[in-house]
The first five atom37 places (N, CA, C, CB, O) and aatype in JSON, in Angstrom:
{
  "aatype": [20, 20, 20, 20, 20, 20, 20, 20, 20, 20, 20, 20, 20, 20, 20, 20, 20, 20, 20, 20, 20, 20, 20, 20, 20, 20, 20, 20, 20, 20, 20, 20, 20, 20, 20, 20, 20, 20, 20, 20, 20, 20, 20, 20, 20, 20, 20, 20, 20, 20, 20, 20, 20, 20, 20, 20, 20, 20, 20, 20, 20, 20, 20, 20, 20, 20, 20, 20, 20, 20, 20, 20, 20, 20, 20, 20, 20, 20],
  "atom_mask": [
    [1, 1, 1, 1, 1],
    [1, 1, 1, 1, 1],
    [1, 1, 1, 1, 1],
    [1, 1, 1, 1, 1],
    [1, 1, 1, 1, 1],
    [1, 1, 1, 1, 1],
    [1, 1, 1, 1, 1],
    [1, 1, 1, 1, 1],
    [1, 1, 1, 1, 1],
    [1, 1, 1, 1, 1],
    [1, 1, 1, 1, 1],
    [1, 1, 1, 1, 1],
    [1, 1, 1, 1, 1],
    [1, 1, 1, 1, 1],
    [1, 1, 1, 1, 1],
    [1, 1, 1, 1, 1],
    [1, 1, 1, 1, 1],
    [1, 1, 1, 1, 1],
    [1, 1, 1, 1, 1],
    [1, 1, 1, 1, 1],
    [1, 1, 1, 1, 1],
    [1, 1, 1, 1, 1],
    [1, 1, 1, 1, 1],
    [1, 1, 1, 1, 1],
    [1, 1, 1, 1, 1],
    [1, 1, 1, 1, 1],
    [1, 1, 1, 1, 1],
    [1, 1, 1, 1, 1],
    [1, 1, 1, 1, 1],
    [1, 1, 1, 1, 1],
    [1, 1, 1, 1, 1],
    [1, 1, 1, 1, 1],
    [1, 1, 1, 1, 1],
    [1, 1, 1, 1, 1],
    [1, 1, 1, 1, 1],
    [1, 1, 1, 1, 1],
    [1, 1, 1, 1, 1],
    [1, 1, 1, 1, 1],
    [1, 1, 1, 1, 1],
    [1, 1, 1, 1, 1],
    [1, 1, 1, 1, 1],
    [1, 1, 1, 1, 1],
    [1, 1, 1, 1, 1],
    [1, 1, 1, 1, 1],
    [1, 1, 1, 1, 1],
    [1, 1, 1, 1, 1],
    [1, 1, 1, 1, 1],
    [1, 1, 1, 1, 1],
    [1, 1, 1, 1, 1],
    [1, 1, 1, 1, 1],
    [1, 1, 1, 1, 1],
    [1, 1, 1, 1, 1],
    [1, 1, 1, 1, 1],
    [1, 1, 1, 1, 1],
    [1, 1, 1, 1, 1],
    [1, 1, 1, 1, 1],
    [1, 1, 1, 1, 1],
    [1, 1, 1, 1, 1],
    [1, 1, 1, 1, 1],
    [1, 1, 1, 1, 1],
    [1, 1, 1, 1, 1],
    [1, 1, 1, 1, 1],
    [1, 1, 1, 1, 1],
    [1, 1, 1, 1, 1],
    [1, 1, 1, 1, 1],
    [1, 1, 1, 1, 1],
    [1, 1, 1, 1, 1],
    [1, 1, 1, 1, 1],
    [1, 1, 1, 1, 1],
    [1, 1, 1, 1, 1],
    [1, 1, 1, 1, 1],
    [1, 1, 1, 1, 1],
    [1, 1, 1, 1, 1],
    [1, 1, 1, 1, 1],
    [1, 1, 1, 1, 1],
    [1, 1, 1, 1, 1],
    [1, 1, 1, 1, 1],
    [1, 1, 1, 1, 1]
  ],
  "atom_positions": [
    [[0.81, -1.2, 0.0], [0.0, 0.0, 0.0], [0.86, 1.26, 0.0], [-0.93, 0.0, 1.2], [0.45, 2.2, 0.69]],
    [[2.08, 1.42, -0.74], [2.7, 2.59, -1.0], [2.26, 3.32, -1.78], [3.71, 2.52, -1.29], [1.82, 2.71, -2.75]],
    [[2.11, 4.91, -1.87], [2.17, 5.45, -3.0], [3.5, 5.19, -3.83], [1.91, 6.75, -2.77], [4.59, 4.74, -3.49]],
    [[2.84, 5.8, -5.46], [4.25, 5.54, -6.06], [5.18, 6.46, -5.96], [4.25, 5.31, -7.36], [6.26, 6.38, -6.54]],
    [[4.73, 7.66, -4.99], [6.02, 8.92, -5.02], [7.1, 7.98, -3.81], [5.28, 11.08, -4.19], [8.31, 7.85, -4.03]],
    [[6.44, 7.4, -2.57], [6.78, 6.84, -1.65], [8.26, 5.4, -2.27], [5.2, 6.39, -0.99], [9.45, 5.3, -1.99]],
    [[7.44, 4.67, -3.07], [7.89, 3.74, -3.7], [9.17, 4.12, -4.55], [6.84, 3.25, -4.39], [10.21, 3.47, -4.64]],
    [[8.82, 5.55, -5.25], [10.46, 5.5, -5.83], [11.57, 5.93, -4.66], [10.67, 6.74, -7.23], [12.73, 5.52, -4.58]],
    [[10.87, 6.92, -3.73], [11.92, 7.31, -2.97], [13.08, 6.09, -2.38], [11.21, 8.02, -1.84], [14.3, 5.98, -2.49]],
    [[11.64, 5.01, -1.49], [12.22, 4.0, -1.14], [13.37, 2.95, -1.81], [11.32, 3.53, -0.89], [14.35, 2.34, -1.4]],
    [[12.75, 3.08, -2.92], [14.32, 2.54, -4.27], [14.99, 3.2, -4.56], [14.24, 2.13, -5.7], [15.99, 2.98, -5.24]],
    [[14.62, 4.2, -4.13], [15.79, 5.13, -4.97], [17.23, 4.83, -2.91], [14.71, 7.94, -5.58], [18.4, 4.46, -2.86]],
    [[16.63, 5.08, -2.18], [17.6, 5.05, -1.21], [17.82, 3.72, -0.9], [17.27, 5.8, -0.07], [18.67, 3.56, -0.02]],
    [[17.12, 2.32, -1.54], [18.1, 1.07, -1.22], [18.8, 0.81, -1.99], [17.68, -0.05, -0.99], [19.85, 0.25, -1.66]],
    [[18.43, 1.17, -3.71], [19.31, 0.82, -4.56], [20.24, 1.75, -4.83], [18.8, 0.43, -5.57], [21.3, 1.36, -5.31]],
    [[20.01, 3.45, -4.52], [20.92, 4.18, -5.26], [21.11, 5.19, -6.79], [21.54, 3.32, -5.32], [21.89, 6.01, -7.27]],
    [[19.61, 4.33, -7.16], [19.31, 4.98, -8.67], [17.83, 4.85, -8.83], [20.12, 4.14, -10.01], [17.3, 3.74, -8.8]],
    [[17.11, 6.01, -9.02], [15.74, 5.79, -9.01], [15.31, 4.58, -10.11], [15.05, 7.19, -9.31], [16.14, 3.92, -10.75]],
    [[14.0, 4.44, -10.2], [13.54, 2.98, -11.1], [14.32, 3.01, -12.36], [11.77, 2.87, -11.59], [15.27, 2.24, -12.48]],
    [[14.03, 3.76, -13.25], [13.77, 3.92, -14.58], [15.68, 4.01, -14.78], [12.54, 5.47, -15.03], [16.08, 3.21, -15.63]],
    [[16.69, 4.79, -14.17], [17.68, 4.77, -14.16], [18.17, 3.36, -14.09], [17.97, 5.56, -13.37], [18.95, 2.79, -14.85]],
    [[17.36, 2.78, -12.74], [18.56, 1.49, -12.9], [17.98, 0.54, -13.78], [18.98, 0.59, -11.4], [18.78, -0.35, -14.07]],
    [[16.71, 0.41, -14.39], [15.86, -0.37, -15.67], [16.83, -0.05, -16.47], [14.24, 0.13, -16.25], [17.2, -1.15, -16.86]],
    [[17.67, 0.95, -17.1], [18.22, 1.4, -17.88], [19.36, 0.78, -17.68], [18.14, 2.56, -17.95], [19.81, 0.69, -18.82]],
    [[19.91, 0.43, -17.16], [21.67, 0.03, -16.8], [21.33, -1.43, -16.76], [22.55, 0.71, -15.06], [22.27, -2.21, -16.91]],
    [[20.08, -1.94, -16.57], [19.81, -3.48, -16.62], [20.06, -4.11, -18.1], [18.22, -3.77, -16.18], [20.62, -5.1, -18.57]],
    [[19.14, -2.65, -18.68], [18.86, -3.22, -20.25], [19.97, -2.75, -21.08], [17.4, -2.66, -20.99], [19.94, -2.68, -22.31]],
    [[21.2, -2.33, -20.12], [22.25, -2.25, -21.43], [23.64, -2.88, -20.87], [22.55, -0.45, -22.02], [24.63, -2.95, -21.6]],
    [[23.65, -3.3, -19.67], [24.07, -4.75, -19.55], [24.01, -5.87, -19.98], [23.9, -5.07, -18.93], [24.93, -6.68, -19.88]],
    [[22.78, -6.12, -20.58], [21.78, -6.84, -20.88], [22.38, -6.84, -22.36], [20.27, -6.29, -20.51], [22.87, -7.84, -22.88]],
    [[22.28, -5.7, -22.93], [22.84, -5.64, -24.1], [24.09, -5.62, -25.16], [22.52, -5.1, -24.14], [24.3, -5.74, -26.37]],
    [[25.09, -5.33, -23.42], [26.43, -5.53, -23.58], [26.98, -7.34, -24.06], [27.01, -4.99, -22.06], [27.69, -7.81, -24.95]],
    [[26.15, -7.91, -22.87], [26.18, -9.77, -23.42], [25.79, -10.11, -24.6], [25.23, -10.78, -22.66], [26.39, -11.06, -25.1]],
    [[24.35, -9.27, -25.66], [23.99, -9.68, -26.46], [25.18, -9.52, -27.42], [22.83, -9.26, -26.66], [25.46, -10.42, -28.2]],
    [[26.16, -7.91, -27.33], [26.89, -7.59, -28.31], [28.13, -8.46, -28.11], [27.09, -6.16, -28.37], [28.53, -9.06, -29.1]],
    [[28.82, -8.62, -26.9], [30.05, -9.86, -26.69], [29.31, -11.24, -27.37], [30.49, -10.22, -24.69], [30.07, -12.21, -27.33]],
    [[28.07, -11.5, -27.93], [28.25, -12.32, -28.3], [27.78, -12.68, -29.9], [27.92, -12.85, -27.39], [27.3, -13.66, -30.47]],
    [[28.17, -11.46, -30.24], [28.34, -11.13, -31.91], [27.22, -10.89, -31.89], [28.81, -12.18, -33.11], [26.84, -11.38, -32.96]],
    [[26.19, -10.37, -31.32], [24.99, -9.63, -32.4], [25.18, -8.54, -33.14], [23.85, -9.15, -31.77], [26.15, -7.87, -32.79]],
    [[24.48, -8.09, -34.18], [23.96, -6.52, -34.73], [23.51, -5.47, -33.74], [22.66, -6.65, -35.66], [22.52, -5.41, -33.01]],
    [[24.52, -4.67, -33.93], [23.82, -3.59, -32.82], [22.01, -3.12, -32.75], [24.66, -2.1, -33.18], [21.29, -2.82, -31.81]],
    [[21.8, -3.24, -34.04], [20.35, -3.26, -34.09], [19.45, -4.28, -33.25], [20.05, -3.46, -35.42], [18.57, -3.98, -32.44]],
    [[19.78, -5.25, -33.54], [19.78, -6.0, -32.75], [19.15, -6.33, -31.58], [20.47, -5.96, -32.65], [18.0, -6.71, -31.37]],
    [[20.22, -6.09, -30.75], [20.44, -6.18, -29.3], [19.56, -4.63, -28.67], [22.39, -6.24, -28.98], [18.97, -4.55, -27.59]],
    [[19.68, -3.73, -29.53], [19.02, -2.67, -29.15], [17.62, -3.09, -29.06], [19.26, -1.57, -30.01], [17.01, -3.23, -28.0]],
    [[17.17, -3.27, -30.16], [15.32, -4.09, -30.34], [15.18, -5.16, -29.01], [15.09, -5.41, -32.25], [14.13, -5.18, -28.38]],
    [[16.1, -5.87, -28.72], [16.06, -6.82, -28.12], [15.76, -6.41, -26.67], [17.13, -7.51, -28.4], [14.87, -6.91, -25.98]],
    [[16.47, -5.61, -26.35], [16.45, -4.9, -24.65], [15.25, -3.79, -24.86], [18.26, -3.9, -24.06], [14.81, -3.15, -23.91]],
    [[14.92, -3.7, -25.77], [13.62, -2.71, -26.12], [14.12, -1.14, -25.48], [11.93, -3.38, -25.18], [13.87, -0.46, -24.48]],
    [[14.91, -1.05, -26.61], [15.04, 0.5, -26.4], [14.19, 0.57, -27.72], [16.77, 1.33, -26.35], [13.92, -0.35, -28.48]],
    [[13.67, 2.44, -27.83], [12.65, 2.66, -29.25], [13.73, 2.34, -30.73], [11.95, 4.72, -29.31], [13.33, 1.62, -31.66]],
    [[14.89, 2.91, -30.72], [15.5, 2.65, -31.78], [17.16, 2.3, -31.49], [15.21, 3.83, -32.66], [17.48, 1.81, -30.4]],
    [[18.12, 2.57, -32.49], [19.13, 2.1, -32.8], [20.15, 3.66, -31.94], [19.11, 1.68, -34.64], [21.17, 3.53, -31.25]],
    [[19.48, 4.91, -32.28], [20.43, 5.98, -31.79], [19.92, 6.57, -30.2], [20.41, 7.3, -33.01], [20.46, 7.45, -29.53]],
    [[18.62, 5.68, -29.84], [18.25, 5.53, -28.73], [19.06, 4.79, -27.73], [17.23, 5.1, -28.88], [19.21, 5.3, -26.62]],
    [[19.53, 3.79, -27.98], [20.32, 2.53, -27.29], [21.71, 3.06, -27.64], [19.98, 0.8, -27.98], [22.59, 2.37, -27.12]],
    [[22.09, 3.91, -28.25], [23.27, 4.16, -28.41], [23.86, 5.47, -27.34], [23.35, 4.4, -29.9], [24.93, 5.44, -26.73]],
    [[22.8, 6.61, -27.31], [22.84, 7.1, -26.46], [23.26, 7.05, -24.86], [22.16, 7.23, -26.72], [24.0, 7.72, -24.15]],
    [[22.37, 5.87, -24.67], [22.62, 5.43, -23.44], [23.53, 4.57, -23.15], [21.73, 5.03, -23.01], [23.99, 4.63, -22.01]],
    [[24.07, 3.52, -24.09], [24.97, 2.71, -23.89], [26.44, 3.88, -23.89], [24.83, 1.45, -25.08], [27.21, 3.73, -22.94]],
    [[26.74, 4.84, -24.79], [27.64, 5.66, -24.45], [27.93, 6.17, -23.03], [27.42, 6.54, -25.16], [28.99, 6.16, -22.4]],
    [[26.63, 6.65, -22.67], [26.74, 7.57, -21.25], [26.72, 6.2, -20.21], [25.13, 8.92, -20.93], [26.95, 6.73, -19.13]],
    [[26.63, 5.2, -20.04], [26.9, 4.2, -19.02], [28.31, 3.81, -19.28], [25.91, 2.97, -19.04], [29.24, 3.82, -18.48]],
    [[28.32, 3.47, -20.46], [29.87, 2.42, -20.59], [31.25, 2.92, -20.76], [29.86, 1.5, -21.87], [32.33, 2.58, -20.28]],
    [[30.66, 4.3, -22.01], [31.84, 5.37, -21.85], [32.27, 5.07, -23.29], [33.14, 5.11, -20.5], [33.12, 5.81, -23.77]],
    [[31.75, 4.01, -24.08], [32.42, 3.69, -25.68], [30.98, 3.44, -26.43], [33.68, 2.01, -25.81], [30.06, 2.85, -25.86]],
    [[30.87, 3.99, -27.87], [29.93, 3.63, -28.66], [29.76, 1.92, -28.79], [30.24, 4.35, -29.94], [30.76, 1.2, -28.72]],
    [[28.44, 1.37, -28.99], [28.25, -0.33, -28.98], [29.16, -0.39, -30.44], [26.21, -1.12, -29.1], [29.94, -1.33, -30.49]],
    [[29.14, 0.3, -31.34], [30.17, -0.38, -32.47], [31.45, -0.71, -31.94], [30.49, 0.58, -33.7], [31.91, -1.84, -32.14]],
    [[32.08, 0.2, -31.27], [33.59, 0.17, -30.71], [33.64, -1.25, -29.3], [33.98, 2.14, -29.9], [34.66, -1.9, -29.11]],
    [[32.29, -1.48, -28.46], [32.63, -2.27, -27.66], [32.23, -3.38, -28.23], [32.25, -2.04, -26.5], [32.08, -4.4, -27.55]],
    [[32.04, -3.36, -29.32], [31.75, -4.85, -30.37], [33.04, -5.11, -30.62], [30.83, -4.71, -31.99], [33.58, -6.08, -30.08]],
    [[33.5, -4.56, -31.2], [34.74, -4.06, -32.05], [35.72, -4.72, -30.82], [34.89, -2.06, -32.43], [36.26, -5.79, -31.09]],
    [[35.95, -4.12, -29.5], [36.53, -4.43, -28.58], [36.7, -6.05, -27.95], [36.03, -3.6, -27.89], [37.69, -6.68, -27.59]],
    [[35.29, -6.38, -27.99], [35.12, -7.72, -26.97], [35.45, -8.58, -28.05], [33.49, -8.1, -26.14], [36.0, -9.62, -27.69]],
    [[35.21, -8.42, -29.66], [35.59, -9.77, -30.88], [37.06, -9.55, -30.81], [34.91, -9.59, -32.81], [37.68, -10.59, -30.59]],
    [[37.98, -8.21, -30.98], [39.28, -8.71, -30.84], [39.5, -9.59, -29.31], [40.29, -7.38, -30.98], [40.58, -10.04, -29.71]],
    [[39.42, -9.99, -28.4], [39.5, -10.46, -27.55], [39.18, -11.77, -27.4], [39.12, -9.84, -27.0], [39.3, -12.31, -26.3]]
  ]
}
C-alpha cells in the first residue's frame, strides 16, 4: 500500500538509482552480453527494447563510456 512517489523514494535510497535509471543500466548490460556475443547492434538494441538504434546508443555511451560499435569491435578482438 505505497504510493508511487513513496515507492520511488524508497528505491531510490536502497538501490541508489531511481527505477527507470537502474531499468536502464539493466537493459544495457543486458545488451552488452547480447553484443560480446556477436549480435547486430540493431539488434540487441530491439532486443532490450530500447525505441531505436540511436536511442540505445545514447545510453549505452553515457553508461559504458564507448559507442556499442567500438565495444563490439573491442570484446571480438579479444
Amino acid at each position: 500500500h505505497l504510493s508511487p512517489f513513496h515507492l520511488v523514494r524508497v528505491f531510490h535510497s536502497e538501490v541508489g538509482l531511481p527505477p527507470h535509471a537502474y531499468l536502464t543500466q539493466v537493459r544495457v548490460r543486458r545488451a552488452r552480453a547480447y553484443l560480446a556475443k556477436g549480435w547486430q547492434i540493431a539488434a540487441a538494441a530491439h532486443e532490450t527494447g530500447f525505441t531505436d538504434q540511436s536511442h540505445f546508443s545514447r545510453h549505452f555511451k553515457r553508461i559504458t563510456g564507448v559507442t556499442p560499435g567500438l565495444y563490439s569491435k573491442i570484446v571480438q578482438d579479444h
